[in-house]
PyMOL commands that place a pseudoatom at each C-alpha (Angstrom):
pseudoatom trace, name=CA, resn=UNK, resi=1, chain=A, elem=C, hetatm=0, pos=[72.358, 38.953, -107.418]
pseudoatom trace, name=CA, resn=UNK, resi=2, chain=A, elem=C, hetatm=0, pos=[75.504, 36.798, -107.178]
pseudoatom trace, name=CA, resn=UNK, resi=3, chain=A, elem=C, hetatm=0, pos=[76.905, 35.664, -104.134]
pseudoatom trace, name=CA, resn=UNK, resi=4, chain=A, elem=C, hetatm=0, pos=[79.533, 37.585, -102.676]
pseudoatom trace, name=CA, resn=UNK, resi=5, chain=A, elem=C, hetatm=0, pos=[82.686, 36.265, -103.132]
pseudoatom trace, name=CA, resn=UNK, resi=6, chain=A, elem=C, hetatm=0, pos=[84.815, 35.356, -99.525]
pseudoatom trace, name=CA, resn=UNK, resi=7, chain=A, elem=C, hetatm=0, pos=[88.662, 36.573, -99.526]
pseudoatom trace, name=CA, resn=UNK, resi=8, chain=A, elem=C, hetatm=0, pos=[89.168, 33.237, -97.511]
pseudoatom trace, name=CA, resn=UNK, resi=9, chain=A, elem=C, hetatm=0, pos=[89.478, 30.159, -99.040]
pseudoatom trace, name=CA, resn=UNK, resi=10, chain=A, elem=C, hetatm=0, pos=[86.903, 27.475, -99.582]
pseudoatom trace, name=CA, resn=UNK, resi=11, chain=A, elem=C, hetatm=0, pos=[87.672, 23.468, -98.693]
pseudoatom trace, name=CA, resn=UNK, resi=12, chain=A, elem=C, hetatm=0, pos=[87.794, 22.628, -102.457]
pseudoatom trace, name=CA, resn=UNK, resi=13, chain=A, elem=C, hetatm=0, pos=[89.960, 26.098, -103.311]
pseudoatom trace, name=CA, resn=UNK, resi=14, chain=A, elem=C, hetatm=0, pos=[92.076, 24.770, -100.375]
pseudoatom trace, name=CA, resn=UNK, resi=15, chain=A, elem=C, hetatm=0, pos=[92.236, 21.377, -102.376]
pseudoatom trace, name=CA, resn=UNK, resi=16, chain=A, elem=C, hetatm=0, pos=[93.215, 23.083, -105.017]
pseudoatom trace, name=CA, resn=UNK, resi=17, chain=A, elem=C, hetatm=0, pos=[95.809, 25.582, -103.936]
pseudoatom trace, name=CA, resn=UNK, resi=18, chain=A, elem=C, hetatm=0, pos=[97.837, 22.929, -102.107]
pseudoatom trace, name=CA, resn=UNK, resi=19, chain=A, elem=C, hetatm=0, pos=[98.312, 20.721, -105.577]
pseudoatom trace, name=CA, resn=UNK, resi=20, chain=A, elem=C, hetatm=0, pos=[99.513, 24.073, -107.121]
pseudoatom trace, name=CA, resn=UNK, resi=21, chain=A, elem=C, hetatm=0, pos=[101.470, 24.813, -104.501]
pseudoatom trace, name=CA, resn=UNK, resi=22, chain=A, elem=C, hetatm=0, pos=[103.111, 21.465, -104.211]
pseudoatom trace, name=CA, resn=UNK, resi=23, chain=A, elem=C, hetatm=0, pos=[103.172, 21.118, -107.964]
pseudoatom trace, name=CA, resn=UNK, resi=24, chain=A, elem=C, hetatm=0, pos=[104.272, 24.925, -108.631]
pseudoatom trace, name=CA, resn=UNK, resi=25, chain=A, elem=C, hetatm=0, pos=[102.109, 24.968, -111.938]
pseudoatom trace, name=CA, resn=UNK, resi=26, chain=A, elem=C, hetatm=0, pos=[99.701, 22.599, -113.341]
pseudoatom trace, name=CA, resn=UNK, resi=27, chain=A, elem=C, hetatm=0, pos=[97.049, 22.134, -116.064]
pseudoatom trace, name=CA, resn=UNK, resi=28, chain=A, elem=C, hetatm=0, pos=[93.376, 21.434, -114.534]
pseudoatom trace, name=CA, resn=UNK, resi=29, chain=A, elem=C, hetatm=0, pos=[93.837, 17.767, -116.066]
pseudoatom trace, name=CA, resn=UNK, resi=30, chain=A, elem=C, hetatm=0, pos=[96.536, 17.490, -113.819]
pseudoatom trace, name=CA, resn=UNK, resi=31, chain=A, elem=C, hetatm=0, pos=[95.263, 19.479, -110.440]
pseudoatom trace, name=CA, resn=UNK, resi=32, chain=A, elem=C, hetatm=0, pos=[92.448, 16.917, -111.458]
pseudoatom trace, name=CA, resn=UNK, resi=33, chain=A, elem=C, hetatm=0, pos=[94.614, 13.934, -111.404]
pseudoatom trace, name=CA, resn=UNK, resi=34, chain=A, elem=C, hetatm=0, pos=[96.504, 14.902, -107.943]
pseudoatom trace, name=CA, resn=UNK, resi=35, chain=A, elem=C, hetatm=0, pos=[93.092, 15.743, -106.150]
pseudoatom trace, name=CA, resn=UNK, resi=36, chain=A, elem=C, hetatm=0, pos=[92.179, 12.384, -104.028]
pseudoatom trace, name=CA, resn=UNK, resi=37, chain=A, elem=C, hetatm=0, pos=[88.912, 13.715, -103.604]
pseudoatom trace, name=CA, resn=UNK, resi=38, chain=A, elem=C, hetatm=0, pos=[86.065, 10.788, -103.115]
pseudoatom trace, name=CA, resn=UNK, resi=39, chain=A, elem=C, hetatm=0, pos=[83.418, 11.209, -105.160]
pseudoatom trace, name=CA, resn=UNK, resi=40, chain=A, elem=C, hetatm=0, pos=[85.937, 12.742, -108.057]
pseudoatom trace, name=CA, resn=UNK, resi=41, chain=A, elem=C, hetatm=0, pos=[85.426, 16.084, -109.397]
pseudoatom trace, name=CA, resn=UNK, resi=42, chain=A, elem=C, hetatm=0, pos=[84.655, 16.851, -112.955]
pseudoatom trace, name=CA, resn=UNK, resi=43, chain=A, elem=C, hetatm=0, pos=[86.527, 18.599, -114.917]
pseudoatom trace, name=CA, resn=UNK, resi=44, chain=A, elem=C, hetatm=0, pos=[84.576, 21.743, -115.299]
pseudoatom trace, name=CA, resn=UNK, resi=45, chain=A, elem=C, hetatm=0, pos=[84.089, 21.537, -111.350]
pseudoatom trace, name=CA, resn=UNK, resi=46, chain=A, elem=C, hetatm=0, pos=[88.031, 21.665, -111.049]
pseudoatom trace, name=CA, resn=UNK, resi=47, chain=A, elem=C, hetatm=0, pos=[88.093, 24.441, -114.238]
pseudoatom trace, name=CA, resn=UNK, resi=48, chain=A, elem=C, hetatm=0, pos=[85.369, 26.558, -112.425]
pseudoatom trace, name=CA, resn=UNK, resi=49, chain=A, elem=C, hetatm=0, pos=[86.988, 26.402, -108.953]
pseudoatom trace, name=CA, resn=UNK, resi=50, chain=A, elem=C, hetatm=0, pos=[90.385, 27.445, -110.842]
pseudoatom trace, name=CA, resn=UNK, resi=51, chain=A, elem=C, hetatm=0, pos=[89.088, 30.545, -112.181]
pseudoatom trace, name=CA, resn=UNK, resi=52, chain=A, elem=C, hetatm=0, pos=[87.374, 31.950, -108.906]
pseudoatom trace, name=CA, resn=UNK, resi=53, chain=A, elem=C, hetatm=0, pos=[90.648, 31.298, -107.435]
pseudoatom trace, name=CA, resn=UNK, resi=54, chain=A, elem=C, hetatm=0, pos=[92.042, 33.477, -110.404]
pseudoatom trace, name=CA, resn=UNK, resi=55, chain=A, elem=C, hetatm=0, pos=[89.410, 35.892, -109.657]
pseudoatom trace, name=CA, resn=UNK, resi=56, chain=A, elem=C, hetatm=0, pos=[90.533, 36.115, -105.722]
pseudoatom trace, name=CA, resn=UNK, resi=57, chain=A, elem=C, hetatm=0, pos=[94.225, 37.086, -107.044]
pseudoatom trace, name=CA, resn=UNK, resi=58, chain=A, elem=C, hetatm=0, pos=[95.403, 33.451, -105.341]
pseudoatom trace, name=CA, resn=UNK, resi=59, chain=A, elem=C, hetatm=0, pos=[96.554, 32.124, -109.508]
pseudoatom trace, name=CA, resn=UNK, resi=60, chain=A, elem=C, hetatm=0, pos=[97.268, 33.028, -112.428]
pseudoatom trace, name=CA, resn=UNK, resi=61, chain=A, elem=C, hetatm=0, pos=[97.528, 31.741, -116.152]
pseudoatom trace, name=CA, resn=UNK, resi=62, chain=A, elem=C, hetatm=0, pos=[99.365, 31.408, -118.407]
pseudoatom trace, name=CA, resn=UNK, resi=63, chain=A, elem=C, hetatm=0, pos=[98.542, 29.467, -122.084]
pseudoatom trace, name=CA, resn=UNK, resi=64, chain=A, elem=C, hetatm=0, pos=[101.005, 27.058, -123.788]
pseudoatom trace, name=CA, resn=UNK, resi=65, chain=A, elem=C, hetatm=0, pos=[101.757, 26.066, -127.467]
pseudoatom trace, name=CA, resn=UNK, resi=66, chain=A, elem=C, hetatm=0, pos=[98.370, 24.266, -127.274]
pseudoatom trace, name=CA, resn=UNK, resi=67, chain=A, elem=C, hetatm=0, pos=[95.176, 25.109, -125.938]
pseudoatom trace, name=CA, resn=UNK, resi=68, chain=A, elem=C, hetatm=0, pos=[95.788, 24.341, -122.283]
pseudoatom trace, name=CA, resn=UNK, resi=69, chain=A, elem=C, hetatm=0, pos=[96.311, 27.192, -119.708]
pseudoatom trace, name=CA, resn=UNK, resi=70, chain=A, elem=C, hetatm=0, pos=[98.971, 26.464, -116.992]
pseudoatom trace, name=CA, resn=UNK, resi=71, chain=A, elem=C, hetatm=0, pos=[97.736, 27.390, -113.930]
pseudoatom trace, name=CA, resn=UNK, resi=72, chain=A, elem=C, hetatm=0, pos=[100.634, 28.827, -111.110]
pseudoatom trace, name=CA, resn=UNK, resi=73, chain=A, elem=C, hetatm=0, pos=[99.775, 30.088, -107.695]
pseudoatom trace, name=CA, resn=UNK, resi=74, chain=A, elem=C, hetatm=0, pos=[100.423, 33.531, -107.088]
pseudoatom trace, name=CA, resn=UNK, resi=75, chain=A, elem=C, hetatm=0, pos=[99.782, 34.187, -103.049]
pseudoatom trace, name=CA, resn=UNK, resi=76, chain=A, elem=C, hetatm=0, pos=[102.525, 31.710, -101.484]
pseudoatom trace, name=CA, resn=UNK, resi=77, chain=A, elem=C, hetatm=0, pos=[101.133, 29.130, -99.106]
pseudoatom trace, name=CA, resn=UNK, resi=78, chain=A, elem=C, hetatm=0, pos=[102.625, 31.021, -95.845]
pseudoatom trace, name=CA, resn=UNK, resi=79, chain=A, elem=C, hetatm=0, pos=[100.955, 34.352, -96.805]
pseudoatom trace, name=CA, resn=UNK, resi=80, chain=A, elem=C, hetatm=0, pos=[97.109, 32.721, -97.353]
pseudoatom trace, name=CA, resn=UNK, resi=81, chain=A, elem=C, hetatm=0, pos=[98.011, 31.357, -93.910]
pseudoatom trace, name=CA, resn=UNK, resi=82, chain=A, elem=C, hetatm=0, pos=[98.341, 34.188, -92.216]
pseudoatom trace, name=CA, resn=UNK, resi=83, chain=A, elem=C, hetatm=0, pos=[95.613, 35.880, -94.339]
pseudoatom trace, name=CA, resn=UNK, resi=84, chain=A, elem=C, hetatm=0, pos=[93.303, 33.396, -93.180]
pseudoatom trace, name=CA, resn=UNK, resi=85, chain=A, elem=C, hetatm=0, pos=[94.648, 33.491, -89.650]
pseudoatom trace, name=CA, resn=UNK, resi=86, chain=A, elem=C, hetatm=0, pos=[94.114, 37.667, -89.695]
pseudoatom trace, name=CA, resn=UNK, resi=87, chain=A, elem=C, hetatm=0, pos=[90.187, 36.982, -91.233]
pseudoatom trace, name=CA, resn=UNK, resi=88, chain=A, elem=C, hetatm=0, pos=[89.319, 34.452, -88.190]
pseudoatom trace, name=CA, resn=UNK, resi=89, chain=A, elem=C, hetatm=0, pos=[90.797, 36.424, -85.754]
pseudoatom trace, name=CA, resn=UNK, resi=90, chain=A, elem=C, hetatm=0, pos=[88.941, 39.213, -87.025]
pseudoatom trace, name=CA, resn=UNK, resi=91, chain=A, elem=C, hetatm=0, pos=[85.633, 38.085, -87.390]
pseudoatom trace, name=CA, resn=UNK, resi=92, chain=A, elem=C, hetatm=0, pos=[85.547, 35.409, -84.504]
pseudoatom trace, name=CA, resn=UNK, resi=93, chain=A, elem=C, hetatm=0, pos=[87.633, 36.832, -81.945]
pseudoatom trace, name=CA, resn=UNK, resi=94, chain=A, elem=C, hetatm=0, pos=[87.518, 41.099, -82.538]
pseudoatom trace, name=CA, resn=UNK, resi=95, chain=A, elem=C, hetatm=0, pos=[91.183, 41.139, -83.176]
pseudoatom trace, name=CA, resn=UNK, resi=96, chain=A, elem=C, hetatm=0, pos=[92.108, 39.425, -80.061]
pseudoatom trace, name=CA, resn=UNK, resi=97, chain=A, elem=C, hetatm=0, pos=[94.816, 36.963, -80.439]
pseudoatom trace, name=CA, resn=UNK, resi=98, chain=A, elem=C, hetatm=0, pos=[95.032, 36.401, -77.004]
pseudoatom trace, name=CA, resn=UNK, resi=99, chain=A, elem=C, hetatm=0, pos=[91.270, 35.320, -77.486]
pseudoatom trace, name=CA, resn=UNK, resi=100, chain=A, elem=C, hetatm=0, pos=[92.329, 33.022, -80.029]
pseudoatom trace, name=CA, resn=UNK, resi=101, chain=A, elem=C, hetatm=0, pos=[94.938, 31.250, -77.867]
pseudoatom trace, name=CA, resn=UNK, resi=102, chain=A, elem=C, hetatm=0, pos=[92.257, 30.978, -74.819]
pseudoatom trace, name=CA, resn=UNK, resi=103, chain=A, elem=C, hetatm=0, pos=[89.708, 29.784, -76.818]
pseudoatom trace, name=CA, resn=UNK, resi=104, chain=A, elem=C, hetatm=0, pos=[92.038, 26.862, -78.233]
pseudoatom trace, name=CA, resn=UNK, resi=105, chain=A, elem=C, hetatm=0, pos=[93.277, 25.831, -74.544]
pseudoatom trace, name=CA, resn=UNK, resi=106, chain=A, elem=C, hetatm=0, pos=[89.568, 25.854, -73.237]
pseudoatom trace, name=CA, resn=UNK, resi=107, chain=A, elem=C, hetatm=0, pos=[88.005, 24.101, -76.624]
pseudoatom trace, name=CA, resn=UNK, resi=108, chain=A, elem=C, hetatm=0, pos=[90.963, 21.607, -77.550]
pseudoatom trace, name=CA, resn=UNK, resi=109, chain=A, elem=C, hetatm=0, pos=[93.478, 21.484, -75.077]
pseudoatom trace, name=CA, resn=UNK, resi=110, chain=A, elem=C, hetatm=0, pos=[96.907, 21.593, -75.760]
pseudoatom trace, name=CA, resn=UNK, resi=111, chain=A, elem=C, hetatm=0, pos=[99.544, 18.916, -75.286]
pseudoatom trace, name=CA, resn=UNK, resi=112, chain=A, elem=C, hetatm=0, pos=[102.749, 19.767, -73.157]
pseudoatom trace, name=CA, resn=UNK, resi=113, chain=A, elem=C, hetatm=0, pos=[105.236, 19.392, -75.773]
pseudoatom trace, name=CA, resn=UNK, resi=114, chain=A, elem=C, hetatm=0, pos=[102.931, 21.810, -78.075]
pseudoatom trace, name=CA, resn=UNK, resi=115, chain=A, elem=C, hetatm=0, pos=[102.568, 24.236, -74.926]
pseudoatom trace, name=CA, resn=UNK, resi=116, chain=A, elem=C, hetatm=0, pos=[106.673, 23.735, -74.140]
pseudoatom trace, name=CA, resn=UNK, resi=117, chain=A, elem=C, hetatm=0, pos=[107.206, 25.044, -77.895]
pseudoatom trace, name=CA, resn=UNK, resi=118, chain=A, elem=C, hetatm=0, pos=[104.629, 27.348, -77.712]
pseudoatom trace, name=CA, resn=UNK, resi=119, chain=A, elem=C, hetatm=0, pos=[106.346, 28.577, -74.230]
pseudoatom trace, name=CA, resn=UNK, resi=120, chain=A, elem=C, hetatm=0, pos=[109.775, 29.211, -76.126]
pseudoatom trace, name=CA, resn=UNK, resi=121, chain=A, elem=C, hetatm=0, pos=[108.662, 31.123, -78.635]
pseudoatom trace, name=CA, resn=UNK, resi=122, chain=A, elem=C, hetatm=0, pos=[107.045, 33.764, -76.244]
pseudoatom trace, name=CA, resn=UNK, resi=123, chain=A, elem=C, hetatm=0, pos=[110.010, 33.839, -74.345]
pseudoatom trace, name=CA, resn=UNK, resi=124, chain=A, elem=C, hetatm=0, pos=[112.134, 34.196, -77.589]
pseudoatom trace, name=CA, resn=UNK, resi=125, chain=A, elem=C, hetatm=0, pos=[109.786, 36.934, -79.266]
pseudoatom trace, name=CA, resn=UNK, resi=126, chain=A, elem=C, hetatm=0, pos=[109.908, 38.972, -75.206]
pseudoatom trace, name=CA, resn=UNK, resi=127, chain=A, elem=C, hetatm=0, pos=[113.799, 38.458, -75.505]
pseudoatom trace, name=CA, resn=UNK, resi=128, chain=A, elem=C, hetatm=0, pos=[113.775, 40.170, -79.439]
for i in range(1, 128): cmd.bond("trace and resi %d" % i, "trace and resi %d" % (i + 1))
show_as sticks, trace
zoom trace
């Protein structure tokens, strides 16, 4: 049986994504060339990592005069964000946000300036 297949993203689909999202559409050759990934990938590693993220709905193809598919992203970079966000919430924190938050402040800590913005923007979404 194959492995089920996560809606979130991987580290190496993240890779990916965020040449094609920088780039707006690229060949694997040159995803390949932009990745700064130590050991390098192979080809066929990039090619097969390309097509799950096809399979997920997160790019699509598109094939030129030659052989070579052009590969665009589909899912815009804020919207896997908050998808992601919404799946670790979920899972990790039972669709607490306020969880979330908490668990940051006790785990991390937060720096004042972050906690000033972070202060404004409550105040700003009570005021809306």
């Amino acid at each position: 049986m194959p492995p089920r297949q996560s809606p979130t993203l991987t580290e190496a689909e993240l890779r990916i994504m965020n040449v094609l999202w920088q780039r707006g559409s690229s060949t694997v050759q040159e995803v390949l060339e932009r990745l700064s990934l130590r050991p390098a990938l192979a080809y066929n590693s990039v090619l097969t990592t390309i097509r799950v993220l096809e399979k997920k709905g997160y790019v699509a193809h598109k094939t030129t005069d030659g052989r070579a598919h052009v590969y665009e992203p589909v899912i815009a970079q804020g919207e896997a964000r908050k998808s992601e966000i919404r799946h670790l919430v979920s899972r990790f924190f039972k669709d607490s946000h306020e969880q979330l938050v908490l668990n940051i402040l006790e785990e991390r800590g937060i720096k004042p300036e972050e906690l000033n913005r972070l202060r404004g923007m409550l105040e700003r979404s009570n005021n809306k």
